[in-house]
C-alpha positions, 0 to 999 in steps of 0.5 A, a space after each residue: 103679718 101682711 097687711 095689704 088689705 084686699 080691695 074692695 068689689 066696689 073700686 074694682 066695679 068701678 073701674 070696669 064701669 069706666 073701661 065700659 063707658 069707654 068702650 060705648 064711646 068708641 063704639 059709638 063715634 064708630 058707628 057714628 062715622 060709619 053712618 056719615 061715610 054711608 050718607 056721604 056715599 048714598 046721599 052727598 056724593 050721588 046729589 053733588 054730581 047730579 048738581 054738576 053733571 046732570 041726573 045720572 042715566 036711569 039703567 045705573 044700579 045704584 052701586 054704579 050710579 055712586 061709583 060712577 058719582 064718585 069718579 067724576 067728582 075725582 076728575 074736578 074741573 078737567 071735565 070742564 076745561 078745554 084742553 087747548 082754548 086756541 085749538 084747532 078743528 080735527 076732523 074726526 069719525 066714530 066707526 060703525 060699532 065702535 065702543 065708548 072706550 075705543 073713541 075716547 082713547 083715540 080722542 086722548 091719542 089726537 090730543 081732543 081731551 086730556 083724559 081718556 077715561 074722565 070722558 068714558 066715565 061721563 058718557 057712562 054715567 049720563 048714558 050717552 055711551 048708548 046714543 053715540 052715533 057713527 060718522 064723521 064729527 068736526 071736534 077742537 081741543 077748544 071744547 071741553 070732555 062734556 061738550 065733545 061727549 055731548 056733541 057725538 049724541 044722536 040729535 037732529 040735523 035741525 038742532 042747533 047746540 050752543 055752550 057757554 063755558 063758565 067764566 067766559 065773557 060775552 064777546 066771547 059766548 058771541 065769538 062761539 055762535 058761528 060754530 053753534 048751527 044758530 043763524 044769529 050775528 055776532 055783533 047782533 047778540 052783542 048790541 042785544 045783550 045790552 038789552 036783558 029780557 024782562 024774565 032778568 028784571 028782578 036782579 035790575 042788571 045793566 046788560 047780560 053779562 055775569 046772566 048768561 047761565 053757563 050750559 048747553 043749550 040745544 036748540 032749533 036752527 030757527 031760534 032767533 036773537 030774541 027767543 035765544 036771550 029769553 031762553 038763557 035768562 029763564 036758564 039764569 033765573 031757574 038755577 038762581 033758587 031762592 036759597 041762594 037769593 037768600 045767601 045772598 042777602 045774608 051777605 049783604 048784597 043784592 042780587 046784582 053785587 052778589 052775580 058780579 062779585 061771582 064773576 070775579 071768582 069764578 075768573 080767580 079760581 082756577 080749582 073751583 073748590 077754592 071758591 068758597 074761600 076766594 069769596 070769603 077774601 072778598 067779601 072781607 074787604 068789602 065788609 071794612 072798605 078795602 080795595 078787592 085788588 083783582 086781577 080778572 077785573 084788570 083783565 076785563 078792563 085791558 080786552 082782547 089780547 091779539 098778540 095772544 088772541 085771548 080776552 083774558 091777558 096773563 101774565 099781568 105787568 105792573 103797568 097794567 094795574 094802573 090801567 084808567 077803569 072803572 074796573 080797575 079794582 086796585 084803583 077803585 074802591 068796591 065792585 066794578 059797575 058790572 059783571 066781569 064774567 058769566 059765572 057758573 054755579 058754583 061761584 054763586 054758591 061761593 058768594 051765597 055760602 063763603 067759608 067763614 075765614 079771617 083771610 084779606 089775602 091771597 095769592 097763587 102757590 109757588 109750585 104752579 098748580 094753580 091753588 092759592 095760597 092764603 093770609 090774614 095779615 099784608 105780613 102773612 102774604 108778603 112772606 109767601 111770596 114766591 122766592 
């Protein structure tokens, strides 16, 4: 006689109760990521480029304007960054009718930009495609995407148009003002910036460096010294929200240390994205003592290079970290005595909001794309030395 007993409805209800929670589960962490995809797209990704870029032009459809959003976020800091910091002038005309597409191929072709389509995804998503005028234009390599775009706008004969890349240092933001239409001395802004505005008054800073907010700045040909450094310090304090001011004192740092410590890693981040993590490097040596041992701060401290014709020497010798500075990081202890650089948005983000990490090194990747690698332990960064 058999005697297998039949199970009961109550073990088979069970686990068909179990197959079902499951299935709840996975149908709920779906539709879980699917609404954080639909927010990165409608809300995160269209907001971090109207942080970056500017407000997008107001005849996008929204599908256009995330899009659009999208690519540029893609490009990273190419919209940015010259193509050639020592390029020379090209001359350079926009015909009659000519398309946004047109110009930026020849502008790539002329070797001006690096990226043709980086350059018509920006005019489209800020509309400049549309206030392109025709002429003839001077443009260098020197410049990045976004000022050429910005450059080739209709504007009036009387602007003035001013930009101050992030990372430069003042002599350099000086170096620029003859090409800018501005009737300001460079030595006369320098002597100047010794003197901040009393709208920077707040963050107590020894001269303008590290406040110098880059952007550009389009101005009347008639703006003087005085009204120019008002106008850049009420820049600074506009963009300096009080969420950041915030982050900062999370920190431990005040205003001043925390522009200073911005300036060192927006000099450091080749890729911006890496920031947050650089300041979180930076801020744990801080936190027990340890020398920051910067390269940008021996680059400040070393000046102009005339065999290269740069502010900014690299590589560096091992002689050159011995340099008597005061900016010397690997000799002094804690920050140097000022800003380095005038550090863009995202590096004061980086100081106010670091990644949480237990790195104390770091040091750049061996395949020379400009991405660090990073290590909690001297062991850690030893072994990554570059063979």
């Amino acid at each position: 006689m058999d005697q297998t007993q039949p199970r009961s409805p109550s073990r088979r209800n069970s686990k068909r109760s179990v197959k079902r929670y499951q299935l709840y589960f996975f149908l709920a962490a779906f539709i879980l990521f699917l609404l954080v995809c639909i927010f990165a797209f409608l809300y995160y990704i269209p907001a971090r480029a109207s942080l970056l870029f500017g407000p997008p032009a107001r005849g996008l459809s929204i599908p256009n304007r995330i899009e659009y959003s999208t690519r540029l976020l893609s490009y990273g800091d190419e919209l940015t960054t010259p193509l050639d910091l020592n390029g020379i002038d090209v001359d350079f005309r926009v015909e009659p009718g000519e398309s946004v597409f047109s110009i930026a191929d020849r502008l790539e072709g002329l070797s001006i930009i690096s990226n043709a389509q980086a350059f018509y995804d920006y005019c489209v998503y800020t509309g400049i495609d549309l206030t392109i005028q025709s002429g003839d234009f001077t443009l260098s390599p020197a410049q990045s995407i976004i000022d050429i775009a910005q450059s080739l706008q209709k504007f009036s004969p009387s602007d003035a148009v001013l930009t101050i890349l992030p990372g430069w240092r003042m002599e350099e933001i000086a170096a620029s003002l003859p090409t800018s239409g501005l009737l300001i001395e460079p030595d006369d802004f320098l002597a100047a910036a010794n003197d901040p505005p009393q709208v920077l008054a707040f963050a107590e800073p020894a001269s303008m460096e590290g406040f110098f907010f880059p952007d550009t700045y389009t101005l009347p040909r008639e703006t003087d010294l005085n009204q120019l450094l008002e106008i850049i310090g009420r820049n600074f304090t506009a963009k300096l929200t009080v969420d950041i001011q915030n982050g900062f004192t999370a920190q431990n740092l005040t205003v001043y240390q925390a522009v200073t410590l911005a300036s060192i890693v927006e000099r450091e981040a080749v890729h911006i994205e890496e920031a947050s993590v650089i300041a979180s490097v930076y801020l744990n040596r801080l936190a027990i003592g340890m020398k920051l041992d910067a390269d940008p701060t021996v680059q400040y401290a070393l000046g102009y290079q005339y065999d290269t014709s740069s502010w900014w020497k690299s590589p560096l010798a091992l002689t050159d970290l011995q340099v008597i500075s005061p900016y010397n990081t690997y000799l002094n202890p804690s920050l140097p005595p000022t800003p380095i650089s005038n550090p863009g948005i995202e590096a004061l983000l980086a100081v106010a909001y670091p990644q949480s990490s237990s790195y104390y090194f770091f040091r750049a990747a061996c395949d020379g794309s400009g991405y660090h690698v990073f290590s909690a332990t001297l062991e850690e960064q030893i072994a990554n030395e570059c063979p």
